[in-house]
MILUM-829119 format. One line per 5 residues: number of its first residue (from 1); their letters; for each residue x, y, z of C-alpha. Coordinates in Angstrom, 3 decimals, m for minus. Example, Ala and Ser with C-alpha at 12.3 -4.5 7.8 and 13.67 -1.06 7.14 Angstrom:
<atoms>
1) as) 12.300,m4.500,7.800 | 13.670,m1.060,7.140;
</atoms>
This chain:
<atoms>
1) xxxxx) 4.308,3.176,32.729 | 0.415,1.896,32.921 | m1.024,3.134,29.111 | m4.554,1.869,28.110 | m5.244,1.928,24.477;
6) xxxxx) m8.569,3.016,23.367 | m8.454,m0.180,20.663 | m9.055,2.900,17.808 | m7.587,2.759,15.019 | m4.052,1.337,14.668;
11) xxxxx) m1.550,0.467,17.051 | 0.492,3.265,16.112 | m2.079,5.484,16.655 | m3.220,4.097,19.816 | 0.005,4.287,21.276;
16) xxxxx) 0.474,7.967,20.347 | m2.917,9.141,21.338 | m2.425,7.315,24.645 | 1.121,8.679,25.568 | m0.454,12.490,24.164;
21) xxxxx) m3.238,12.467,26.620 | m0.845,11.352,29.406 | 1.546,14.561,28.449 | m1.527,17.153,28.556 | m2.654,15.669,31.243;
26) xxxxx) 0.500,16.507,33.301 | 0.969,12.875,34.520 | 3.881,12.927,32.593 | 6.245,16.243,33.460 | 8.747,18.433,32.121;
31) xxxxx) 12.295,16.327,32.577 | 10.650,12.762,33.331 | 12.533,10.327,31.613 | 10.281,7.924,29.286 | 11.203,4.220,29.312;
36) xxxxx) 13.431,2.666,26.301 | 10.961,1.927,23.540 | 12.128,m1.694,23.643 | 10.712,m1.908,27.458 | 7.771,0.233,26.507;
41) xxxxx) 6.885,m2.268,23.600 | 7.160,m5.270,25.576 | 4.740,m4.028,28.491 | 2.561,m3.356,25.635 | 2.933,m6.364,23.585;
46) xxxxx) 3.547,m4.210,20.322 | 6.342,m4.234,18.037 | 9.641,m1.798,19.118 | 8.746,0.279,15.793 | 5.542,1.242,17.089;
51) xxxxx) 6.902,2.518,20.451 | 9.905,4.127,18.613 | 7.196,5.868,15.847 | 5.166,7.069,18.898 | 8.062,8.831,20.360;
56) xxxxx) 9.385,10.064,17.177 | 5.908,11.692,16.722 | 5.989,13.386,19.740 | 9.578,14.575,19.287 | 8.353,16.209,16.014;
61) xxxxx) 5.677,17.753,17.797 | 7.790,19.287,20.300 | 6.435,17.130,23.305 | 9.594,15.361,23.718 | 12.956,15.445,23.218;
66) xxxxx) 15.531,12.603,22.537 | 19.566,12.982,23.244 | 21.758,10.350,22.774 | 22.944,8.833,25.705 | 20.176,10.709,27.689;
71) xxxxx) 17.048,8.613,26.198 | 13.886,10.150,25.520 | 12.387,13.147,28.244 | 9.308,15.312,28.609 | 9.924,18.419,26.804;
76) xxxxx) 6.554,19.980,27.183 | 3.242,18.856,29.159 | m0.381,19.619,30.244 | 1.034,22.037,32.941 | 3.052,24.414,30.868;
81) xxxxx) 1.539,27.615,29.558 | 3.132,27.662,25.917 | 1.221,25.653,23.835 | 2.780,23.994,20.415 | 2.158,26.310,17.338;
86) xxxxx) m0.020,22.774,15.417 | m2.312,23.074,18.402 | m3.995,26.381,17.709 | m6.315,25.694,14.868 | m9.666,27.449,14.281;
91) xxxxx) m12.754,26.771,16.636 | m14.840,24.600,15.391 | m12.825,22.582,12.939 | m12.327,19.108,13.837 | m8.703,17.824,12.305;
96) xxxxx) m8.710,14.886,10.762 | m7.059,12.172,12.362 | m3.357,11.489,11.943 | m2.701,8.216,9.767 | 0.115,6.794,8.298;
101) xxxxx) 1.883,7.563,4.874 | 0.163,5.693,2.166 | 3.343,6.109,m0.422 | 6.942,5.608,0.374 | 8.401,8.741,0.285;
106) xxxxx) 11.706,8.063,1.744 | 15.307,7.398,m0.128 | 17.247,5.243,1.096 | 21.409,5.901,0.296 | 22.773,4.070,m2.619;
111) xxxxx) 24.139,1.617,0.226 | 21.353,0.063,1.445 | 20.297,m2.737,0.789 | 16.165,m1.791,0.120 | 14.491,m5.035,m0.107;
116) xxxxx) 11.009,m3.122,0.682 | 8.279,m3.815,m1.150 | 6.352,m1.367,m3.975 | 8.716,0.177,m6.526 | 9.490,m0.858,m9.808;
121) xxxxx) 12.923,m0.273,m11.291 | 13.176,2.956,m12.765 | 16.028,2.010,m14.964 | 13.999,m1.266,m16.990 | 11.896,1.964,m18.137;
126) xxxxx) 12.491,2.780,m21.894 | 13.486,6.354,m21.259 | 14.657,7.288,m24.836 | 10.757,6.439,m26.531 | 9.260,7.751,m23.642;
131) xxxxx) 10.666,11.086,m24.026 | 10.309,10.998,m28.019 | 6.263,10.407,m27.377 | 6.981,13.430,m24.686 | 8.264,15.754,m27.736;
136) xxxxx) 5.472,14.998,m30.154 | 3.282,16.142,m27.268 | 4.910,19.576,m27.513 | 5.592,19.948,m30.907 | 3.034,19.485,m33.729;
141) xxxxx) 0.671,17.576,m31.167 | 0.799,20.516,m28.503 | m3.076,21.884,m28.721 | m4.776,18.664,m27.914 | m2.191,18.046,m25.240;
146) xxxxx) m2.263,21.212,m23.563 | m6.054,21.872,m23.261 | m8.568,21.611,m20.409 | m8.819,18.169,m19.259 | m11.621,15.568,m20.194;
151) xxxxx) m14.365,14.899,m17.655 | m13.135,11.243,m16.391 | m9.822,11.473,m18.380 | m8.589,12.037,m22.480 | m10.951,9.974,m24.219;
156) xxxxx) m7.584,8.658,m26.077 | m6.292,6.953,m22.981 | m9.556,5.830,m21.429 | m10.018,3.927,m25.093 | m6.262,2.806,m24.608;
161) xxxxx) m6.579,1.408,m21.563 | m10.019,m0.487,m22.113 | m7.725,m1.875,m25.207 | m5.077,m3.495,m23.247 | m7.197,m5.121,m20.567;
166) xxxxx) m9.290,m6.352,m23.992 | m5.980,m7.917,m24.989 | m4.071,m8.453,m22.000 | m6.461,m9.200,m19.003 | m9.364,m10.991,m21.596;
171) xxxxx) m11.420,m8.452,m20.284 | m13.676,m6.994,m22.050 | m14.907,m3.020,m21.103 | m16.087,0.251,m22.806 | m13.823,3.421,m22.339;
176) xxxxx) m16.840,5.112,m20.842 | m16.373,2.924,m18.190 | m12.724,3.779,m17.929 | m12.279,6.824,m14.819 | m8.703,8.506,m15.032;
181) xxxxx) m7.229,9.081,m11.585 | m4.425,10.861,m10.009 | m3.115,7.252,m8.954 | m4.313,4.323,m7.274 | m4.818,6.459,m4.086;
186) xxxxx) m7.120,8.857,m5.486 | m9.333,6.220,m7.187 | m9.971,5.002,m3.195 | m10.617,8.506,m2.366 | m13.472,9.025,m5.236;
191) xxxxx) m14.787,5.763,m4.635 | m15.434,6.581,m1.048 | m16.830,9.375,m0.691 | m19.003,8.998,m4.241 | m20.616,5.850,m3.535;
196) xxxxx) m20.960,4.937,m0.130 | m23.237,6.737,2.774 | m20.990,8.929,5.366 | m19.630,6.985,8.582 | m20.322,3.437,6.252;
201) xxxxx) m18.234,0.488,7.731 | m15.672,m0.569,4.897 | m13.724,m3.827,5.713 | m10.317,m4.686,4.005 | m8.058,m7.677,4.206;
206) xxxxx) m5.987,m7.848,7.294 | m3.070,m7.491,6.955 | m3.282,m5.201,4.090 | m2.417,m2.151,1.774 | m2.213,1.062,4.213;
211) xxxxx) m3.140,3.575,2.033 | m6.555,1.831,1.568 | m7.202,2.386,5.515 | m5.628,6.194,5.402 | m8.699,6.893,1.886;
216) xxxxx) m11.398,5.156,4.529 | m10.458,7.201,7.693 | m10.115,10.602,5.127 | m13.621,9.625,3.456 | m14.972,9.462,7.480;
221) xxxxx) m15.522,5.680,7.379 | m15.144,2.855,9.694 | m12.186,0.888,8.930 | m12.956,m3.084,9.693 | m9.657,m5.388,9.364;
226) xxxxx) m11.176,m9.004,7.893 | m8.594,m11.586,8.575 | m7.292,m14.162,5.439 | m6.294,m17.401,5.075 | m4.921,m19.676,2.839;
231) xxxxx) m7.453,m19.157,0.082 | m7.892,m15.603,0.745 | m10.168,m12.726,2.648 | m12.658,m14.954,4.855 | m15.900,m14.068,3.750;
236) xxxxx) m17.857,m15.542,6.441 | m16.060,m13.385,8.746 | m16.732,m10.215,6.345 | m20.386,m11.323,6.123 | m20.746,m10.976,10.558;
241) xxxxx) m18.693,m7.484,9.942 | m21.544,m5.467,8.804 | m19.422,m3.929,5.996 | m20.772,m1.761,3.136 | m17.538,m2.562,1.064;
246) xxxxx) m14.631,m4.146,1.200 | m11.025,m4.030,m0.875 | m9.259,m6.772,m1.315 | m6.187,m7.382,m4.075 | m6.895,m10.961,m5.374;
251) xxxxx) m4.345,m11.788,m7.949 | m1.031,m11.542,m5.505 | m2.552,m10.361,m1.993 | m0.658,m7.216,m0.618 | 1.318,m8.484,1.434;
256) xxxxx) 1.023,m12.106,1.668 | 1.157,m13.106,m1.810 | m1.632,m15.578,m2.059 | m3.898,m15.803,m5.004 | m7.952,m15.954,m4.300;
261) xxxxx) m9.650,m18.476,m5.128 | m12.372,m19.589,m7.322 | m14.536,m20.652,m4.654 | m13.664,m17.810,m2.731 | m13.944,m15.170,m4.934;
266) xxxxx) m17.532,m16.453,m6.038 | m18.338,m16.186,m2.560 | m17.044,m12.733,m2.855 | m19.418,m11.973,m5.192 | m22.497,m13.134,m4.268;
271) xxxxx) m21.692,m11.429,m1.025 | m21.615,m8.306,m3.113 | m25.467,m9.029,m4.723 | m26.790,m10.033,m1.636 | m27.574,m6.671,m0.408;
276) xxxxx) m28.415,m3.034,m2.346 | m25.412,m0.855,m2.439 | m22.585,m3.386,m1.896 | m19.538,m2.246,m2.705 | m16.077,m4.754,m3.922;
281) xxxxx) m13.079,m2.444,m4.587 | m10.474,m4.421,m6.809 | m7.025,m3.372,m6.266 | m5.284,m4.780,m9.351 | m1.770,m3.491,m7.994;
286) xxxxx) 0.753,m5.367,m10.019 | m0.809,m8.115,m11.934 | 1.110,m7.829,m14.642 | 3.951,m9.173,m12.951 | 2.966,m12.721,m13.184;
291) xxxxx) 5.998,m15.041,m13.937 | 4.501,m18.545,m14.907 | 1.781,m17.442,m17.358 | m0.779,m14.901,m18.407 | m1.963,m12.098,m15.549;
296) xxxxx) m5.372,m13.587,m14.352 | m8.470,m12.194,m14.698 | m9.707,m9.921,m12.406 | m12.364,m10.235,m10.365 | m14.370,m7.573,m12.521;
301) xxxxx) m14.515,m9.906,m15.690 | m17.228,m12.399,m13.268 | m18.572,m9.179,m11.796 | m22.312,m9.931,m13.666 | m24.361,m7.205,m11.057;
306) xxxxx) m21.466,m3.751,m11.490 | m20.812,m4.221,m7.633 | m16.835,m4.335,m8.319 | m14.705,m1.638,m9.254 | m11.253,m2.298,m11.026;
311) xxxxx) m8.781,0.279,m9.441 | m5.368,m0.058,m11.381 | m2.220,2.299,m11.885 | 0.504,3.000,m13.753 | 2.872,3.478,m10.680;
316) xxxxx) 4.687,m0.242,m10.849 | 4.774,m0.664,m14.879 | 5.239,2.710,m15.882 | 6.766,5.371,m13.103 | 5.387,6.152,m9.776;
321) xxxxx) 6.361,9.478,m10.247 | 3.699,9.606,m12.673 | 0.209,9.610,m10.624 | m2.051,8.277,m13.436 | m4.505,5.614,m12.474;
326) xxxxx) m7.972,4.346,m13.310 | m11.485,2.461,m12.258 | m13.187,0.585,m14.374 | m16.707,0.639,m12.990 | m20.337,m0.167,m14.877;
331) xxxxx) m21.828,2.599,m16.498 | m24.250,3.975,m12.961 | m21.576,4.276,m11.147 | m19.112,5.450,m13.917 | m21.359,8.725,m14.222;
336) xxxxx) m21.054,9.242,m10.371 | m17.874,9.138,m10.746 | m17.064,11.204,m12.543 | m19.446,14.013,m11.475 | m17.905,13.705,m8.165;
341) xxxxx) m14.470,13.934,m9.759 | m14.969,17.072,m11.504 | m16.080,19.160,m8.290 | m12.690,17.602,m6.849 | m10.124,18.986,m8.966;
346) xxxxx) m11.512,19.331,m12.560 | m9.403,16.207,m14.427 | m5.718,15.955,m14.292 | m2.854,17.280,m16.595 | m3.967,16.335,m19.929;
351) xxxxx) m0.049,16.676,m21.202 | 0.313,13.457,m19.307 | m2.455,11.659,m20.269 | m2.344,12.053,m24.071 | 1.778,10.946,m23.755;
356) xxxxx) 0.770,7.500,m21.743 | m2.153,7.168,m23.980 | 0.595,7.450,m27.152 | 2.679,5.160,m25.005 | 0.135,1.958,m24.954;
361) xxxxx) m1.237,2.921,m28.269 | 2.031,1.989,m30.460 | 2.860,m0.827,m28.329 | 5.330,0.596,m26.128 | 3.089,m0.510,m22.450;
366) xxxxx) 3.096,m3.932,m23.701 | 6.907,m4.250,m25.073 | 7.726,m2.623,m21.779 | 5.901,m5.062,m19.843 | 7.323,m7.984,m21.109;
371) xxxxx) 11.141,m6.662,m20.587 | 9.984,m5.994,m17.300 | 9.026,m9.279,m16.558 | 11.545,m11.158,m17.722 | 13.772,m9.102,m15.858;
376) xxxxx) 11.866,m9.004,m12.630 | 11.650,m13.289,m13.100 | 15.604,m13.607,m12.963 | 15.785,m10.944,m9.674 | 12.909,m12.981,m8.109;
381) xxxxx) 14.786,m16.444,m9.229 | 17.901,m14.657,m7.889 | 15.851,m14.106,m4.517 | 14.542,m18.090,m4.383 | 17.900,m19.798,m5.108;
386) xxxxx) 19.382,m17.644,m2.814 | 16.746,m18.540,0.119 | 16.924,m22.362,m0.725 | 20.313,m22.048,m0.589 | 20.596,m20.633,2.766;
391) xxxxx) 17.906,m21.517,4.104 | 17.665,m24.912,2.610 | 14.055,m26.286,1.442 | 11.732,m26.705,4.653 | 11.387,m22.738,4.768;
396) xxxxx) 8.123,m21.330,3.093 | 7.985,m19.086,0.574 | 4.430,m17.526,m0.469 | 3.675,m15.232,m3.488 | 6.529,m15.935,m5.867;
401) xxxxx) 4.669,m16.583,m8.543 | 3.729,m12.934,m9.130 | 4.238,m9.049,m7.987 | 7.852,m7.622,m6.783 | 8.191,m9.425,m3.679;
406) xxxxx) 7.990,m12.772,m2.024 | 7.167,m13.463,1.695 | 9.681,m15.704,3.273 | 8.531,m17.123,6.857 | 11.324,m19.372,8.873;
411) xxxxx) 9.343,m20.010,11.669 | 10.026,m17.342,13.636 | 8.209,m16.431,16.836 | 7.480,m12.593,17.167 | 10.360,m11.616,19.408;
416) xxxxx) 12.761,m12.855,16.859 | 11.688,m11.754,14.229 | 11.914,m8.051,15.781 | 14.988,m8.994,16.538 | 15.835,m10.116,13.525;
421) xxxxx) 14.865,m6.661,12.093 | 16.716,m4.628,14.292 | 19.857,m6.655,13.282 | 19.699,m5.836,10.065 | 18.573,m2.380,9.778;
426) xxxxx) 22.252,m2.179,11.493 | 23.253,m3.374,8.941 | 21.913,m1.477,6.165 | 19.451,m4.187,4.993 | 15.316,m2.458,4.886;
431) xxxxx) 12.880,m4.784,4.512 | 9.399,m5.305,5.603 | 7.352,m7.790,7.483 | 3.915,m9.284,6.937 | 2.737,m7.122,10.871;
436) xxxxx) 4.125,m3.965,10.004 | 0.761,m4.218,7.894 | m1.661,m5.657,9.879 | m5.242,m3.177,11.047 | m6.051,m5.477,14.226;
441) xxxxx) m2.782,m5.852,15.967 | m2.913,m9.609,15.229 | 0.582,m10.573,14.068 | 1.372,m13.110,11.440 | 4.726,m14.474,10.522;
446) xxxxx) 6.769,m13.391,7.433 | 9.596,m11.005,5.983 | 8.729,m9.267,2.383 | 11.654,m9.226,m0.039 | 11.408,m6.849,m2.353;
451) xxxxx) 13.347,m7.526,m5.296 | 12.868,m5.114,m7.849 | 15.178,m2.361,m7.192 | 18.624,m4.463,m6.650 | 21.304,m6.380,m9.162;
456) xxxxx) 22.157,m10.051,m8.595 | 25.354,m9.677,m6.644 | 22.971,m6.980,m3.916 | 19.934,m9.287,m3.636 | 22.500,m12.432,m2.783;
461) xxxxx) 24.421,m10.110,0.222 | 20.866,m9.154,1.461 | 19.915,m12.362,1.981 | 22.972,m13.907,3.510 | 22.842,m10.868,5.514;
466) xxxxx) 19.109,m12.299,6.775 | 20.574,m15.934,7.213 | 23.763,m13.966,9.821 | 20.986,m12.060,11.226 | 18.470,m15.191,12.208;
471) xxxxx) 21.803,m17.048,13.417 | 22.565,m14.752,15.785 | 19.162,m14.266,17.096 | 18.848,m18.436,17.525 | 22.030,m18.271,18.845;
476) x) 23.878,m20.451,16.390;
</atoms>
């Protein structure tokens, strides 16, 4: 099958789009058989689980239809008179394009083996004070926690959190400059569309966090994928991008693990003052998690012109379930902000807010945090003694200084490493790899193990399980 992708967007997408316009076209008909997604992949030269979420896609959207033991066939196309019901959308309303899931919504069953990265464990949580500061919210302390929300958050957990990075991050900010958010993800949706000029070019490390890419393409920006290396995002390659802003996670990079540099992250910044309306989004996604010594500093503490914004959340230290996040911006850009915010959705649940403000004011957050991390070090030493010992010591681990996962590359080529995947997703073992999150189709080696979520005895089986699986593949 001869498919040219446009080079929009991501490969995914490109696939998708490609195989779509084939189907209304009516190049592809009613009953045609479409080729394995393993054969489809390697024509392309993409991964198997972009062919297979193509298909899927389609299958969802009623184009196609996939029986076992009959593959995948043309269920509707270009020449048939019934259209699908998601087609018929008012004239003149251009739909957004389709992206990819910023938040892992899926649960695995208690039998798999999830070594995916970006949940904490639910169960380190001190449930029993949480839902004591939860009660005081609806008993005598009800009326403050149950009216209209603050513009830019309850003053009482804007001051909190400007606190604990005082105390915890040596960084020093006013609670003015504090912006409560409905998570992470919403702070890159403000941000966005506040501060930046429609159709801007925004860059972001490459590979890097999706849901970064799915706020740009929402906002109606121009997503440009700057490659790293060792030291971090290349800024002389941002510099030739033509970028407006860029987001980059510089204390454990999502998903490699490396730190930024000094050097680089000066660099960083005087890219940022070089030209009016810069813009450096810090994405300070689990920081705390830092295993052999104090969190670093973030990039904001050197930020001397207000061209960075500190986005942080509460999803990996407190509960994801939770949506509360924050920016910590300089006082300009603060007030936009948070004028934009409050045509958006008028502040969020201040019931919430005041109970998590409660939380880090009598020391819970920080008691919490250093359970957490202690018990977060043993998985992760679990994870490395485990490697070494099946691996032995020439492999190379990145990132396990900090954060809930470590990248492990053994030298794999690309085809192995799928294959590797496929192996053990048989059997039951989820993981991710450094590609499934790269923007420019560039692949770089690496598996993510995500230890947060699994006991001693589970992280050891998952990992022999990835030593039988890279056995077979080399054939040993």
């Amino acid at each position: 099958m001869d498919l040219v992708l446009s080079g929009a967007g991501s490969l995914a997408e490109q696939v998708y789009a490609a195989l779509r316009a084939r189907l209304e076209a009516g190049t592809l008909r009613a009953g045609d058989r479409l080729p394995a997604s393993r054969t489809l992949a390697d024509v392309l030269g993409v991964s198997r689980g972009v062919v297979v979420g193509a298909y899927e896609r389609l299958v969802a959207e009623g184009y196609l239809a996939a029986r076992i033991g009959d593959g995948t066939r043309v269920l509707f196309d270009g020449s048939t008179t019934r259209r699908p019901a998601e087609r018929v959308r008012p004239r003149g309303v251009e739909r957004l394009p389709a992206v990819e899931l910023p938040i892992r919504w899926d649960r695995p069953s208690p039998a798999a083996l999830d070594l995916r990265s970006g949940l904490p464990n639910t169960d380190d949580f001190p449930h029993a004070e949480w839902a004591r500061l939860a009660r005081r919210c609806l008993g005598a302390e009800r009326r403050p926690a149950f009216d209209y929300p603050a513009p830019g958050g309850l003053p009482e957990l804007r001051s909190a959190i400007a606190g604990y990075l005082r105390r915890q991050r040596g960084f020093a900010c006013e609670p003015a400059a504090v912006i409560i958010t409905g998570g992470a993800q919403a702070a890159f949706g403000l941000a966005l569309g506040a501060l930046l000029p429609p159709a801007s070019r925004v860059a972001m490390e490459d590979p890097g966090y999706g849901g970064f890419a799915v706020a740009v393409r929402a906002a109606g920006h121009r997503l440009v994928p700057v490659a790293l290396d060792g030291e971090g995002l290349c800024v002389d390659l941002l510099d030739r991008s033509g970028a407006q802003a860029v987001h980059v996670t510089p204390a454990h990079q999502f998903p490699v693990g490396t730190v930024m540099s000094a050097g680089r992250r000066r660099a960083l910044l005087d890219w940022a003052a070089e030209r009016r309306g810069r813009l450096v989004v810090e994405d300070d996604y689990d920081s705390e998690y830092r295993f052999d010594g104090p969190a670093l500093e973030p990039l904001k503490a050197l930020d001397a012109d207000g061209r960075v914004l500190l986005v942080g959340s509460f999803s990996k230290t407190v509960l994801p379930g939770l949506r509360l996040g924050f920016i910590v911006a300089d006082e300009d850009r603060a007030a936009e902000l948070i004028a934009r915010a409050v045509t958006l959705d008028a502040g969020l649940p201040t019931f919430w807010q005041r109970v998590v403000a409660l939380f880090i004011e009598e020391g819970h957050f920080e008691r919490h945090l250093r359970r957490s991390r202690r018990r977060n070090g043993e998985r992760r030493g679990v994870v490395v003694d485990a490697v070494r010992a099946r691996f032995g010591r020439n492999v190379r681990l990145v990132g396990d200084s900090a954060g809930l996962h470590v990248t492990l590359d053994l030298g794999l080529d690309r085809t192995a490493e799928e294959a590797v995947v496929r192996l053990l997703r048989e059997r039951g073992v989820r993981l991710h790899v450094v590609s499934d999150f790269a923007r420019s189709g560039r692949w770089q080696p690496g598996f993510m193990l995500g230890y947060s979520r699994l006991d001693a005895a589970r992280l050891r089986t998952a990992v022999d399980l990835l030593g039988a699986a890279v056995d077979q593949v080399n054939g040993v």
